[in-house]
N, C-alpha and C positions, 0 to 999 in steps of 0.2 A: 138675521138670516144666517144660518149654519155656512161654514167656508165649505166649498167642494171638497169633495174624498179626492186623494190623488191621483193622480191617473196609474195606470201601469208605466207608463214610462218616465215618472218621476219618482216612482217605487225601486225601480229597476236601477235610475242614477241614484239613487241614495245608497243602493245595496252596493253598488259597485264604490260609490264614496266613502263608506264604513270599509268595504275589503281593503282598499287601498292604504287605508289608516291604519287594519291590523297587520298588515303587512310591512307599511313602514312600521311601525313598534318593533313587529316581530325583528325587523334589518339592523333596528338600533338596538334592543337587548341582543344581538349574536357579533356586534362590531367593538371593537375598540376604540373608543371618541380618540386616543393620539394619534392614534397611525391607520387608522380604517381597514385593517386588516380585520380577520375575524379575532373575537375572543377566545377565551378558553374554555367558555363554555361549546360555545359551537363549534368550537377545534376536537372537543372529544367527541359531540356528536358525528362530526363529518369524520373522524376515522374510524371511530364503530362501523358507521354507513358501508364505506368504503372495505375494510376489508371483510366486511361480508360479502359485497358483490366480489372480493376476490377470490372469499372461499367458493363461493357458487360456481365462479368461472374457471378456476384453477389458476388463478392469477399469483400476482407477488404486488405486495407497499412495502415501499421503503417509506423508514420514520428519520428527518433529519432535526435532531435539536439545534438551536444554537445561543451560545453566551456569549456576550460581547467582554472584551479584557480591556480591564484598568478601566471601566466604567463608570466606577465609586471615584477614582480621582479627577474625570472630568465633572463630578457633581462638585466634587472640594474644591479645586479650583475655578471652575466659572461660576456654578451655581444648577440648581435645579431647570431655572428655563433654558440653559444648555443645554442639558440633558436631555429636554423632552426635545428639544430641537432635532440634536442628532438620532433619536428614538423615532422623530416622523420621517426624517430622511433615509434614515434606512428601510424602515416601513417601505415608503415609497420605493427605494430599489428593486425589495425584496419581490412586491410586487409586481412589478416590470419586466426583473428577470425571472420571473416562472414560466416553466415550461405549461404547455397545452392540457387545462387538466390537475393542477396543481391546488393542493389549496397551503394557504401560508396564513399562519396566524401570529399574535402574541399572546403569550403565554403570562407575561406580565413581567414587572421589571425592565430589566435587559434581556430578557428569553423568548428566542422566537422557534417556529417550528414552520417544515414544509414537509407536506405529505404528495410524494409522488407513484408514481408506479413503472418509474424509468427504472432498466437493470444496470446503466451506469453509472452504478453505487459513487466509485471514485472521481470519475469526471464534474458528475453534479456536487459532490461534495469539495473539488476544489473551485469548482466556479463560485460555488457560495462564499468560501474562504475571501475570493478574492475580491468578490462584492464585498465586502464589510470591511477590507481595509482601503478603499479607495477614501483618498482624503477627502475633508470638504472644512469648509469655513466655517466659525463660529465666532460670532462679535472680534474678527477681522482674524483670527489664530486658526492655525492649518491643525485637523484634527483628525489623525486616523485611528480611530481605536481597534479596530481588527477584530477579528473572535475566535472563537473554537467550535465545532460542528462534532458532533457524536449520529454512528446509524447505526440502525437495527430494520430488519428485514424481517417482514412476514409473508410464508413460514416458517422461513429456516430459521428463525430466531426464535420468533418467540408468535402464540396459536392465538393467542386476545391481546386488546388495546390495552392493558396496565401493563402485563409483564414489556411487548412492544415498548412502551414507553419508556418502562423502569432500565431496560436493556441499552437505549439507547441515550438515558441519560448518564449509565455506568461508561458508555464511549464515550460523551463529551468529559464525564470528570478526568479520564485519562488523558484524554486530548490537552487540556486543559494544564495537567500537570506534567506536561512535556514542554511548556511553555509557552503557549497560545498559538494562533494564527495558524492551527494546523488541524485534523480531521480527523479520528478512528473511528474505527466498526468495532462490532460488537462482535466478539469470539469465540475461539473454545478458551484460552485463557482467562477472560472477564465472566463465562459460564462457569468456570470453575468455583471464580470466585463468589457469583452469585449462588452457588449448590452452598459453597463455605456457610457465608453469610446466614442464608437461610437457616442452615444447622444449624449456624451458632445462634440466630435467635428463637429458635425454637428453643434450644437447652440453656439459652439465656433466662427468657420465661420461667423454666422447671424449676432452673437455682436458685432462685430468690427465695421463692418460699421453701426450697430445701434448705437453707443456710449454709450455700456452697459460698455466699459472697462475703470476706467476715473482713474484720479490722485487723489490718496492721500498725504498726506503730515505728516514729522515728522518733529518740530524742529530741528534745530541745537543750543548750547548755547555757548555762550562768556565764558569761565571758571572764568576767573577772575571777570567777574562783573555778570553774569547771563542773562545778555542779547539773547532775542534770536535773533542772526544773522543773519538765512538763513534759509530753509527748506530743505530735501530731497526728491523727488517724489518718491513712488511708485507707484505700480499699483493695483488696486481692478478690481474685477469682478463684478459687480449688475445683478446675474443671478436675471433672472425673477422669477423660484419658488422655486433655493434653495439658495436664498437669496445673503448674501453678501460671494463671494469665495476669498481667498489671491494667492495668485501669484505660491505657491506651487502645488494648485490647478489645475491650468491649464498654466503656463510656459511650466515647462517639453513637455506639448501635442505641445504648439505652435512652439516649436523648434523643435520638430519631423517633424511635416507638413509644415513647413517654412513659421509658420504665426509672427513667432515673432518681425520679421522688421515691417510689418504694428501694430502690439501694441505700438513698439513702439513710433512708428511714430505719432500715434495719441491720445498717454497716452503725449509725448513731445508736442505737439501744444497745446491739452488740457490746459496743465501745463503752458506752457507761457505766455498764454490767463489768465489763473488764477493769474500767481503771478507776472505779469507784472506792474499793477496797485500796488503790495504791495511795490515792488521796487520805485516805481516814488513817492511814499506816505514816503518813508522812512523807512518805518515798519520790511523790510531786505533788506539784500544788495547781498545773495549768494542764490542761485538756483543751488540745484546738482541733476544731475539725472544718472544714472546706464546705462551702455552704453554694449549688449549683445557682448558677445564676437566674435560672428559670424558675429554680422554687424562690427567689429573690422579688421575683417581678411579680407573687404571688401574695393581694394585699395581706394575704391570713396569716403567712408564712410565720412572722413571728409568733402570735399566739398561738399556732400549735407548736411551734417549736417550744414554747413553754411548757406547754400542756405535757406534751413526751417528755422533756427534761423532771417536769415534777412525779411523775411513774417509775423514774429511777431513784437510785439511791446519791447519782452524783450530786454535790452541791452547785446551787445556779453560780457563785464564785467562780468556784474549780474550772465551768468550761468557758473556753474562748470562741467564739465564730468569727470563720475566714470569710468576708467578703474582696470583691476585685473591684479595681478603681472602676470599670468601666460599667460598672453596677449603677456608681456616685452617679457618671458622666451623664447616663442614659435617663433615671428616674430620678434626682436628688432628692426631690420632696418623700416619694416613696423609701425610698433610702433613709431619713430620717427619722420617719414613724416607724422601722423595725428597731432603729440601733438604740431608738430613745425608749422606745417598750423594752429591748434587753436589757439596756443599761439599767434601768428601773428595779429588773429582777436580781439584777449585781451579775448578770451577763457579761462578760468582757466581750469586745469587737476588735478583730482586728483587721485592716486596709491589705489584703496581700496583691503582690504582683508591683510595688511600690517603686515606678522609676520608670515604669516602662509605657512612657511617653503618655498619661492620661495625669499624671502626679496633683492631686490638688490640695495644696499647704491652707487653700481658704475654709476648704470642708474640716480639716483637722483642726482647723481654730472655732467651727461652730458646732461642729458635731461631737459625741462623746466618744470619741475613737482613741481606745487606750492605747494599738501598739500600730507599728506600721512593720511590714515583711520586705525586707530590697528582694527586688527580684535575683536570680541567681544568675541572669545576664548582664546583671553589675556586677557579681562575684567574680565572674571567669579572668578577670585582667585587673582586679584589683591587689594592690604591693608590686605587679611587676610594670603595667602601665600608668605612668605618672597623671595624665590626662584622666584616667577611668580612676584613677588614686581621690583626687582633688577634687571630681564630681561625687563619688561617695560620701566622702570627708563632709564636705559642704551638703549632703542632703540629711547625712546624720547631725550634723550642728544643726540647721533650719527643725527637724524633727526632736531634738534636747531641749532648744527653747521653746518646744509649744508643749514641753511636759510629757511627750511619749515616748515608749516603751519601745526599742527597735531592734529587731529581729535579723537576722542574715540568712539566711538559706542558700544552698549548694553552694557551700563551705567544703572544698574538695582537698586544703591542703596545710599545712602548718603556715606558711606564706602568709595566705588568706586571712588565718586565723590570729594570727599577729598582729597584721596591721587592723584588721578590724577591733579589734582588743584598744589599743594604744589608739586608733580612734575618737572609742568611745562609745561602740557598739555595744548593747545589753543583753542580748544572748544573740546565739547562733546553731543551727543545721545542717546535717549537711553529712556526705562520706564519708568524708575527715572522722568524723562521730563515731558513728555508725549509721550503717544502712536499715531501710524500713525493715522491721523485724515481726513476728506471731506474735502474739501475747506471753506467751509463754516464757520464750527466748528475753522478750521486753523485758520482764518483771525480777528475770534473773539477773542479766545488767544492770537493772538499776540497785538491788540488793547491792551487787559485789562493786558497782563504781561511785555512791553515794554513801561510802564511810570517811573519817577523817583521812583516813592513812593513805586513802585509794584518789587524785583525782584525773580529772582529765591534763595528758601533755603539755593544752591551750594555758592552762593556771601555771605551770611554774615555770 
């Protein structure tokens, strides 16, 4: 015998059973499992939402971000469930303290955000301030970490949710480097800078493929005889009207917008082009160039960097690549499989930034890393402070006995350049030298300072 059809009214509780179910789903994909705040996805839906019913009404949102400071040392010292500890408890405040109407979310990390539509900008933004540093306890230790708050106002700031957003994370990065626990808005000063900005990466874009970004070059020198041996490339800017920019200039933007692979791509071909001829002439023998740590974390990285290197005329010998200790720290294995495919090619590699607090003597014993770079904040105090004397001394002996090659950089003074000599150091960089130079410029110093009769001060 067939089971009954259901009734209407157990059609109807099913239907209402199912709604319930897509509704909890929908609650759990819009929340955050730490802190039950909303996410970030539902954080941008809810302020699209929102300031369109304020365009409607003629209303005003304020956008408040916030970053919590020295957040990364409470992960280092207690650990990660620390962390998430303090990340629900403040959750929990953030939520408490909202005004009527508020939505507050995480953004993820340590970043949270509250969207209100209160017009007092400054009072809300110190109450937040002072919500987040209110101590609290963790596995028995008093921890106030504090933060920084950034606003932006729509619409006197800014007409959509991106620019709103991007506005008000320009106030917290200010806030932030005024030295935390404190709160700015979003201005005509930081508008200024965002018009800057925007230019500049518009005509950042343009110069790439104009070849406004080219190579320059610094010596490298033989310590013991003066000789220069090699160059290092940087990179210059030849902005059109504000003239010549350094890499601080405009790096930072290009690794934000992920233009930095094509710089360097075409500051390296550049470069090869350039000092290819200096090599087959004799005038050096070493080419180092700085290798971005993003195109590092890039499994392919090195076979294309092959690949481009064999379309020039340099020999794979000739160049050097600069990686940073904290390339080893982060990926080692990854790390391994590029420096052992260059080495292969008779790539030389070299460790820069060498000292500054990542240093690992283990990887220089298993990996093929020909030279090591001291950082130049071991330089500033070495020959005149005894203590920064004997810590160099001692890293250049540990680096002799494992067979490498050891570099100095910002080498600013005869001092410097003495004692690292009588050290024991193998070439050096640096002011003292010369400063990064054109190619042009390069090519005629090396002619006129690489004959017998001419060397450098450092040799005699």
């Amino acid at each position: 015998m067939k089971d009954p059809s259901p009734t209407l009214d157990q059609l109807a509780a099913r239907v209402a059973e199912l709604e319930a179910e897509r509704e909890m789903t929908l609650r759990l994909a819009q929340t955050d499992s730490l802190t039950g705040l909303v996410n970030r996805g539902a954080f941008t839906s809810g302020l699209c939402e929102r300031l369109d019913a304020a365009r409607d009404a003629g209303g005003t949102v304020s956008l408040f971000v916030i970053d919590l400071d020295r957040f990364k040392n409470l992960n280092d010292s207690l650990g990660h469930h620390a962390g998430d500890i303090l990340l629900a408890e403040l959750g929990r405040r953030l939520h408490e303290d909202a005004l009527p109407g508020e939505l507050v979310a995480r953004l993820g990390g340590d970043e949270f955000a509250v969207v209100s539509d209160t017009a007092e900008v400054a009072t809300r933004a110190e109450r937040l301030v002072a919500t987040l540093s209110q101590q609290q306890t963790i596995y028995g230790r008093q921890v106030s970490p504090g933060g920084s708050v950034g606003v932006a106002v729509f619409p006197r700031d800014a007409q959509d949710a991106a620019d709103l957003q991007r506005f008000a994370d320009m106030a917290l990065y200010r806030a932030k480097s005024r030295g935390g626990r404190v709160w700015s808005a979003f201005d005509a000063e930081l508008r200024a800078e965002s018009e800057r900005r925007r230019n500049l990466e518009a005509e950042l874009r343009r110069a790439i493929p104009a070849g406004e970004i080219e190579p320059w070059f610094q010596p490298i020198v033989d310590a013991m005889t003066g000789r220069m041996v090699g160059v290092e490339v940087l990179a210059r800017w030849r902005h059109p009207t504000q003239g010549l920019l350094s890499p601080a200039s405009f790096v930072p933007m290009a690794e934000e917008l992920g233009l930095i692979r094509a710089i360097d791509e075409a500051v390296f071909e550049a470069a090869c082009a350039r000092t290819a001829p200096w090599v087959a002439e004799g005038l050096i023998e070493l080419v180092a160039c700085n290798v971005s740590p993003r195109d590092l974390l890039d499994p392919g990285f090195s076979r294309k960097l092959i690949g481009r290197l064999s379309r020039t005329a340099l020999p794979a010998t000739a160049l050097c690549v600069e990686i940073t200790e904290t390339f080893l720290v982060s990926d080692l294995s990854l790390a391994r499989r590029h420096i052992e495919r260059l080495a292969s090619k008779g790539v030389r590699v070299a460790l820069d930034d060498f000292g500054t607090g990542y240093s690992n003597l283990r990887a220089l014993m298993h990996l093929p890393i020909q030279t090591v770079k001291l950082d130049r904040s071991l330089i500033d105090d070495v020959g005149r402070d005894p203590r920064v004397s004997k810590l160099v001394a001692s890293m250049l002996h540990a680096a002799r006995a494992l067979g490498v090659c050891i570099t100095a950089e910002g080498v600013e003074d005869e001092g410097q350049a003495l004692f690292l000599r009588s050290a024991g150091c193998d070439r050096m960089q640096g002011y003292f030298f010369a400063r990064p130079m054109p190619a042009r410029e390069m090519e005629a110093l090396l002619r006129e300072m690489n004959t017998p009769e001419l060397r450098l001060a450092v040799a005699s």
